[in-house]
C-alpha positions as MATLAB code, in Angstrom:
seq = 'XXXXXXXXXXXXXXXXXXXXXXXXXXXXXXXXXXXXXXXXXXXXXXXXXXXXXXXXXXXXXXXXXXXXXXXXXXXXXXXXXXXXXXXXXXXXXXXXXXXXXXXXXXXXXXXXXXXXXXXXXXXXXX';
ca = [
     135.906  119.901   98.610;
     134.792  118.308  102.106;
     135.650  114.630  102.900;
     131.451  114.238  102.605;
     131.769  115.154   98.962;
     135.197  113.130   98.355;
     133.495  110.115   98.699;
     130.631  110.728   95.873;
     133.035  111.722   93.744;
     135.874  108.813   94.259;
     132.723  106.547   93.385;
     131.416  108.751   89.727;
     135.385  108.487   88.697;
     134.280  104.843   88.139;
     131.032  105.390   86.227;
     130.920  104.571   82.618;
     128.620  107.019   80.547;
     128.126  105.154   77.634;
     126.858  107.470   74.918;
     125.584  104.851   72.752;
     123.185  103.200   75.235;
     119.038  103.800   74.599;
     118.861  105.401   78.021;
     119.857  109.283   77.900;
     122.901  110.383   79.652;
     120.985  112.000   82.732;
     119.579  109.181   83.223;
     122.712  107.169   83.298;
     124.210  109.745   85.970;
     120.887  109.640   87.631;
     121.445  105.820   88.030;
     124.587  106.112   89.339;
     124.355  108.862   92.081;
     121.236  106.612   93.072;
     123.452  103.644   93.009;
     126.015  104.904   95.146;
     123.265  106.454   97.548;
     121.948  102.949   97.559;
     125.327  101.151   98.250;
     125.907  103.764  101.159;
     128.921  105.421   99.435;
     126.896  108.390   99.785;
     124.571  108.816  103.440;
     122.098  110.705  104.265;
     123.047  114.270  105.312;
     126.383  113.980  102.959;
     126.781  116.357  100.418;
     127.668  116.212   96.720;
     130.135  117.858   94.680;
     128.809  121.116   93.270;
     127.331  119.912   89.513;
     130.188  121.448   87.426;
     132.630  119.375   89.113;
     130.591  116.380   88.853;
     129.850  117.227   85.365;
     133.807  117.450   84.880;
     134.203  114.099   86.266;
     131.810  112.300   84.276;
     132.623  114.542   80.829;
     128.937  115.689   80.267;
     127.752  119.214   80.039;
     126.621  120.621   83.459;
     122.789  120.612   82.651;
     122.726  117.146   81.953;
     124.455  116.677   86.316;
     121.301  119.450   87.154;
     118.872  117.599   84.959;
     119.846  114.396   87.211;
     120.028  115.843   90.283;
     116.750  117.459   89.971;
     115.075  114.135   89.075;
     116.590  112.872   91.938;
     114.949  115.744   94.180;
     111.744  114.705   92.807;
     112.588  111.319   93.898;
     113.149  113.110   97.688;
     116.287  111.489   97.504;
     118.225  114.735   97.799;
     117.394  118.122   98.911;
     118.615  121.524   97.228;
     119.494  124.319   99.661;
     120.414  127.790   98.458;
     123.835  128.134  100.224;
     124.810  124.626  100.957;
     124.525  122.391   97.868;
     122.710  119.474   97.423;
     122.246  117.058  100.208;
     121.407  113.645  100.148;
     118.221  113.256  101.869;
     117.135  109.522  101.777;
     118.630  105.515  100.455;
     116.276  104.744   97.527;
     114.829  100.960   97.575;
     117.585   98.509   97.193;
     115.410   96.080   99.339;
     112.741   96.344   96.536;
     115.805   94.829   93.975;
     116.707   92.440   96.402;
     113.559   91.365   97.050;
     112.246   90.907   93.295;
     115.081   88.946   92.407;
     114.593   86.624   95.329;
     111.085   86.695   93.862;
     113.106   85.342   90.471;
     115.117   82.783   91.833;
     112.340   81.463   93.641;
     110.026   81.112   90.610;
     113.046   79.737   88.377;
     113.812   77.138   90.943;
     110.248   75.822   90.930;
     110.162   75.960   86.803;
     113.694   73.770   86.652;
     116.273   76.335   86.493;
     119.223   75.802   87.522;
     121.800   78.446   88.980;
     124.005   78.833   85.464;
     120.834   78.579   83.732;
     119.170   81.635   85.003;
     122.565   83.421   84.736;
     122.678   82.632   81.538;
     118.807   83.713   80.974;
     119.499   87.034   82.640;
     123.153   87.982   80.516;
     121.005   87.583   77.509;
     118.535   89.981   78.814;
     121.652   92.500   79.435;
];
């Protein structure tokens, strides 16, 4: 395993597959390799750990890793290349996150709400 793919990996051993949730399991690794791409634990041009081991890592059967990772490709943020694995190719939209829950803040600071009060408003929602 290269030091590229080390990192990727060091940050799934932390994910949490929970099989109860609504959202199907690819979609919960999906979230996560798209998290740590987002975060930067995982660059552009780094590559990630060949499916079976991530698929090891996070206890879910290896299609469910390729069914992520190839929604991810569709997303362009990673590329598949025969021979060299999957590569990350580009940082999804964290700015868009940021930048809605500014949006959020604003709009409950001009309706009243106070800072524990949207926290509260948004742990209900969760």
């Amino acid at each position: 395993m290269s030091p590229d793919e080390a990192i990727i990996t060091s940050t799934i051993l932390d994910v949490n597959i929970d099989r109860s949730a609504p959202a199907d399991l690819h979609e919960q690794v999906a979230a996560e390799i798209r998290r740590a791409i987002a975060d930067g634990e995982a660059k552009p041009g780094d590559r990630l750990p060949p499916a079976r081991d991530l698929a090891a890592v996070l206890d879910v059967n290896r299609n469910t890793v390729l069914r992520a990772l190839r929604g991810l490709r569709d997303e362009v943020l990673l590329e598949f290349r025969r021979g060299r694995g999957v590569t990350v190719t580009a940082i999804p939209p964290k700015g868009e996150i940021h930048e809605r829950a500014r949006e959020l803040v604003e709009l409950a600071q001009r309706h009243g709400y106070g800072h524990d009060e949207l926290l509260d408003l948004i742990s209900a929602l969760l």
